[in-house]
C-alpha positions in Angstrom: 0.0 0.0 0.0 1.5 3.0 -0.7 1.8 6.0 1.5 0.0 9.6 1.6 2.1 12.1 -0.4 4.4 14.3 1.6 2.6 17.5 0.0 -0.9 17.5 -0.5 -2.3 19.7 -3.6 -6.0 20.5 -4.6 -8.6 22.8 -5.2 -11.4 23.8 -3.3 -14.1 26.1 -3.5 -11.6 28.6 -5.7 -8.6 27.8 -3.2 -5.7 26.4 -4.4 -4.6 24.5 -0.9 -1.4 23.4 -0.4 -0.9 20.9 2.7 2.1 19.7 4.3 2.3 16.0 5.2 4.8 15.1 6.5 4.2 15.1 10.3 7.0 12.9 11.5 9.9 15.2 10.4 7.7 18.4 11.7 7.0 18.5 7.4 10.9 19.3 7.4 11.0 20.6 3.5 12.9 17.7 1.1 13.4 17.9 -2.6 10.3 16.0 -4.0 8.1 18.6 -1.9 9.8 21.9 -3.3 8.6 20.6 -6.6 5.5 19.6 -5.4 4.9 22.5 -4.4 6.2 24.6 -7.6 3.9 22.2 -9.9 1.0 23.1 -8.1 1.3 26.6 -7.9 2.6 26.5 -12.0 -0.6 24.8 -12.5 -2.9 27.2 -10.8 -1.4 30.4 -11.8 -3.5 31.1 -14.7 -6.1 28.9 -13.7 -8.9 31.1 -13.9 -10.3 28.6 -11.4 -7.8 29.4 -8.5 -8.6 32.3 -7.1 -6.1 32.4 -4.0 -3.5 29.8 -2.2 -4.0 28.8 1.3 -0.7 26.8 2.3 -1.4 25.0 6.2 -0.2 21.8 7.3 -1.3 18.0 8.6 -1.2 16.9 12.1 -1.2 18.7 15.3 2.8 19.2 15.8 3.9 22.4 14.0 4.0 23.8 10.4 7.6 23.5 9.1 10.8 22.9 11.1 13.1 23.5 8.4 15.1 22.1 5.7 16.7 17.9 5.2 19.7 19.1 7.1 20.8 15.4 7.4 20.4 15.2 3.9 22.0 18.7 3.3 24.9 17.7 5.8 25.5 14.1 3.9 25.7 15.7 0.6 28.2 19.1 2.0 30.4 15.7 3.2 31.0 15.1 -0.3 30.7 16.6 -3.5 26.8 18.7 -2.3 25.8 18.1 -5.7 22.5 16.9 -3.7 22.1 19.8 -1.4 22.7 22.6 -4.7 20.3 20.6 -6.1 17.7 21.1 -3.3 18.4 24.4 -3.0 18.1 25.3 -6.3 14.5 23.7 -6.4 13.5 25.5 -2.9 14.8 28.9 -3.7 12.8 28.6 -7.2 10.1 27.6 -4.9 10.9 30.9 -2.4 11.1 33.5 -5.1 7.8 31.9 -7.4 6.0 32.5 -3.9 7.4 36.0 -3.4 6.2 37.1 -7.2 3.1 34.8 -7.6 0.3 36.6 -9.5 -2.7 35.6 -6.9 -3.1 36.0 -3.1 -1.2 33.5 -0.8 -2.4 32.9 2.9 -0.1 30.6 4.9 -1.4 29.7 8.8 1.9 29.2 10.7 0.3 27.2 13.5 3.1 25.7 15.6 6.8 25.6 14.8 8.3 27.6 12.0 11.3 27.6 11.2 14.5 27.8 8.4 13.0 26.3 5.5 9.0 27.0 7.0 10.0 30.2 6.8 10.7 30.6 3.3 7.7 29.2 2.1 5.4 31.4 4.8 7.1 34.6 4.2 6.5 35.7 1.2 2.9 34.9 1.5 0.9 38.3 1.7 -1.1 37.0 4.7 0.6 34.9 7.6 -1.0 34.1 10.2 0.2 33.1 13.3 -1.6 31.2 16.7 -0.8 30.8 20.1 1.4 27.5 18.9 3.3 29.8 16.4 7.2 29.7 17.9 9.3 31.4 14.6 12.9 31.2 14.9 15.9 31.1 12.3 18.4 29.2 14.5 21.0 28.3 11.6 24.3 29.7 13.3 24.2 27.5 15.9 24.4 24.7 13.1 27.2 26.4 11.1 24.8 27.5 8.7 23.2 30.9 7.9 19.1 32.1 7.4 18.8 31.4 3.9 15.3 30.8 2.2 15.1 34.9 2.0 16.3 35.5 5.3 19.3 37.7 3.2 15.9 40.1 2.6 13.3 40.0 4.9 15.4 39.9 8.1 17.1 43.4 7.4 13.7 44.3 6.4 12.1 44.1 9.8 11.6 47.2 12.0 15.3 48.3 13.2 17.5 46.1 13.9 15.5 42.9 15.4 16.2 41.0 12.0 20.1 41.0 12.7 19.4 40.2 16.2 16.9 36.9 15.7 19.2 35.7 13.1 22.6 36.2 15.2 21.1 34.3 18.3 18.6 32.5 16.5 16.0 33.9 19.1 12.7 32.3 19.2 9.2 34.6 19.5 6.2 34.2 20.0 2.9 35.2 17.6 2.8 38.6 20.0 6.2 39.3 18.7 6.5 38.2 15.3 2.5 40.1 14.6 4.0 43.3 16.2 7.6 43.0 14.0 5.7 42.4 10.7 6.7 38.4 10.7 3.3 37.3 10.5 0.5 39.8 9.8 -2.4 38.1 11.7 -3.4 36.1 15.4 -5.9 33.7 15.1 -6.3 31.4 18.1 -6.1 28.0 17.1 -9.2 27.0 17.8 -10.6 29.5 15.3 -8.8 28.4 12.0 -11.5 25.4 10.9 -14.0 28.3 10.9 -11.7 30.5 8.8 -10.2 27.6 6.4 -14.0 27.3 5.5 -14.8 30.9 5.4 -11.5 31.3 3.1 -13.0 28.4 0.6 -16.4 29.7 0.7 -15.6 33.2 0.2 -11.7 33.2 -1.1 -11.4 36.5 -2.3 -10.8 39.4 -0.8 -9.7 37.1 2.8 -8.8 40.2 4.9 -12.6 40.0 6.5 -12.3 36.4 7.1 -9.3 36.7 9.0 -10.5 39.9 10.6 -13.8 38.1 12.0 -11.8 35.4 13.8 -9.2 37.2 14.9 -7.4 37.5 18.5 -6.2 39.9 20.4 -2.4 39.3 21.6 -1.9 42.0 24.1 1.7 43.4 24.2 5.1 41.8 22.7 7.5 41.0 25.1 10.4 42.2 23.2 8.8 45.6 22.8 11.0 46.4 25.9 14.1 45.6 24.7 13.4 47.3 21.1 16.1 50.4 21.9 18.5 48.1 23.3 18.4 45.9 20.4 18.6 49.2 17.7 21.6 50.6 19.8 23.6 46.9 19.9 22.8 44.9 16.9 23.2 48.2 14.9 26.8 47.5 14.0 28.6 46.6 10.9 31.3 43.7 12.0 30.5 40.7 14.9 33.3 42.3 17.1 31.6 45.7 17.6 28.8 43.7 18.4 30.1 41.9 20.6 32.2 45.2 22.4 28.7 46.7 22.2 27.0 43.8 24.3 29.8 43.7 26.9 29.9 47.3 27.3 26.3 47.8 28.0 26.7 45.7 30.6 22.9 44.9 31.6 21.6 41.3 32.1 19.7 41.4 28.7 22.6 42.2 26.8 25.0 40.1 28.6 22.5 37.1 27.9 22.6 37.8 24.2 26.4 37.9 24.6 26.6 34.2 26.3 24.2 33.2 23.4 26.1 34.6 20.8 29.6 32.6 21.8 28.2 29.5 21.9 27.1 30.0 17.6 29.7 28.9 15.0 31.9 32.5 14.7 32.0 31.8 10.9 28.2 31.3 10.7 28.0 35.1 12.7 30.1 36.5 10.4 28.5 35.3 7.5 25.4 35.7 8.4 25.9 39.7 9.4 27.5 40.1 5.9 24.2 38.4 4.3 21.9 40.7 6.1 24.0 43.9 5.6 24.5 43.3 1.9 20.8 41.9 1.1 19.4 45.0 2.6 21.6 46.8 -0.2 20.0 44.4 -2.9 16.8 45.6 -5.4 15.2 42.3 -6.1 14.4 39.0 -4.4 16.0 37.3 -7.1 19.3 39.4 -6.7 19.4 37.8 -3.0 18.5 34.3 -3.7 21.5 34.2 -6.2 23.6 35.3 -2.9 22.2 32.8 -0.5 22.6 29.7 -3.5 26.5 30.6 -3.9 26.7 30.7 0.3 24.4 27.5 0.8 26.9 25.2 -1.9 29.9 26.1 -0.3 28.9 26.8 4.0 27.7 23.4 3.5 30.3 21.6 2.8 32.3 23.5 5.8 34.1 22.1 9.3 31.4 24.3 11.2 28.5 23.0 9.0 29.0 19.5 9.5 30.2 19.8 13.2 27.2 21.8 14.3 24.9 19.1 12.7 26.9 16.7 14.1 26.7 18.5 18.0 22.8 19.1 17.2 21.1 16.8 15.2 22.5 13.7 15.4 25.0 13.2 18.3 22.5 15.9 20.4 25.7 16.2 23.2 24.8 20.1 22.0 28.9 20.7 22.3 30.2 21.6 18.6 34.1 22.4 17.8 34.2 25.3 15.9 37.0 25.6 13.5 38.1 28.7 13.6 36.8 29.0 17.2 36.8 32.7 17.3 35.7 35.9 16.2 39.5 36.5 14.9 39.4 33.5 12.8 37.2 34.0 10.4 38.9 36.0 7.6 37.7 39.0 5.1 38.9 36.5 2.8 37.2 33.3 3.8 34.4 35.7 3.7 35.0 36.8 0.3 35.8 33.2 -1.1 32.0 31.8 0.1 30.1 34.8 -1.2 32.2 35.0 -4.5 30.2 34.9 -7.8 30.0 31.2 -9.4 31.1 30.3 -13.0 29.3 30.8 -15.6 26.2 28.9 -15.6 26.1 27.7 -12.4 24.2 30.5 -11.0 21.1 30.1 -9.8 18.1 31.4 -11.7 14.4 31.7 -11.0 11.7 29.9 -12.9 
């Protein structure tokens, strides 16, 4: 007998719905669901039919934890053909999200992270429940917030997008609705009612959402919002870190003792991402950045050590090589964001 498909596609009511099913790996994104995923939305796009795109998920146990990172880690050990591969075809999926012609509603009910990310955020409408914890946790993997991360982190209000993806900070819908993350609370309990309102009625969905909303109260990182600004405002890891230590309170000493325990190559990296994708002009432009970084980080000491420390050993101790700040090298820098040869970029559909 054969098993469910890991994405579910159909149409209902003039909703294209898009379901993830895989439960047992939190619906952890693989290669055979990114194009899944890009078929169905190819398909519907000028299917007069499809009026919008709800994407949710199966299961009671979170929307999308992420990427294959085993898979990604087992390719990086050898030649990552694999993992280019699977980026190629999520990023494609990423960017087609970004730029598709009809309305997209994803319902981030539960865990969200890394690769749940990329296929949430560039929906217009994200909604968020009591369930929702967002985080982009890759430096303390070796890895960096790819999957967009490059544009909508630097994007958010200030300077909380370099903090959440330095620490890898996780928040709560109160948070992520008052930073712009997600653009809607609906309690839990609520989204069977509006799943059916959104297929009986799919367009415009603003007043479906608005008649079951919630009401959140206030974010608990509203009172750290200067603090953050002020510290995370800098241009290199170092001043950061000088900035933290200096400050001296028990907030930003905490952030410090998070921050040391992350791969120092992952930190810089990922500050240089941020600080050049809020530079960039399309989506595009910063998914070509993020595929050169995601061929190469992966196949690197601190990549494979962190999934190592994290994923499968779990002893949550990784060896960072280099295993400071000092380390890490405007030149190493410069060799993983370096331009790829010709025709090897990465392109959108």
């Amino acid at each position: 007998m054969s098993e469910e498909p890991e994405v579910l596609t159909r149409v209902e009511s003039g909703v294209g719905r898009i379901t993830l099913n895989r439960p047992k790996a939190l619906h952890a994104l693989n290669h055979a669901m990114c194009d899944l995923m890009i078929a169905a939305l190819l398909d519907w796009q000028d299917d007069a039919a499809v009026l919008s795109v709800l994407i949710d998920h199966a299961g009671e146990r979170g929307f999308c934890a992420g990427g294959d990172i085993r898979m990604i880690a087992e390719s990086g050990a050898g030649d990552a053909s694999a993992a280019k591969a699977f980026f190629h075809a999520e990023y494609r999926l990423n960017h087609l999200l970004f730029d598709y012609p009809k309305p997209v509603v994803a319902i981030v009910d539960g865990i969200v992270m890394g690769g749940g990310v990329g296929i949430s955020e560039p929906a217009g409408i994200r909604i968020a429940t009591e369930r929702t914890t967002y985080a982009m946790p890759e430096t303390g993997i070796g890895l960096f917030p790819d999957v967009g991360g490059g544009w909508f982190l630097p994007r958010l209000p200030g300077f909380t997008g370099t903090w959440l993806a330095l620490t890898g900070a996780r928040l709560k819908a109160a948070d992520t609705v008052a930073l712009g993350i997600h653009t809607h609370f609906v309690p839990s309990d609520k989204l069977p009612e509006l799943k059916a309102a959104l297929g009986a009625f799919p367009t415009p969905v603003n007043d479906q959402i608005t008649s079951v909303a919630g009401d959140l109260g206030p974010a608990p990182t509203a009172a750290h919002r200067e603090a953050i600004d002020r510290l995370f405002a800098h241009d290199t890891v170092e001043a950061i870190f000088a900035a933290l230590e200096a400050d001296g309170s028990d907030w930003a000493l905490a952030q410090l003792k998070t921050l040391k325990t992350k791969s120092p190559q992952s930190l810089k990296v990922t500050l240089r991402q941020l600080r050049t994708g809020a530079t960039l002009t399309s989506f595009a432009e910063n998914m070509a950045m993020e595929y050169r970084l995601g061929g190469r980080v992966v196949r690197t000491h601190d990549f494979q050590e962190g999934v190592r420390a994290v994923i499968i050993d779990k002893d949550n101790a990784p060896h960072w090589s280099p295993s400071d700040l000092a380390g890490v090298t405007d030149a190493a820098l410069d060799a993983l964001f370096a331009p790829l040869p010709t025709g090897e970029e990465w392109t959108p559909l």
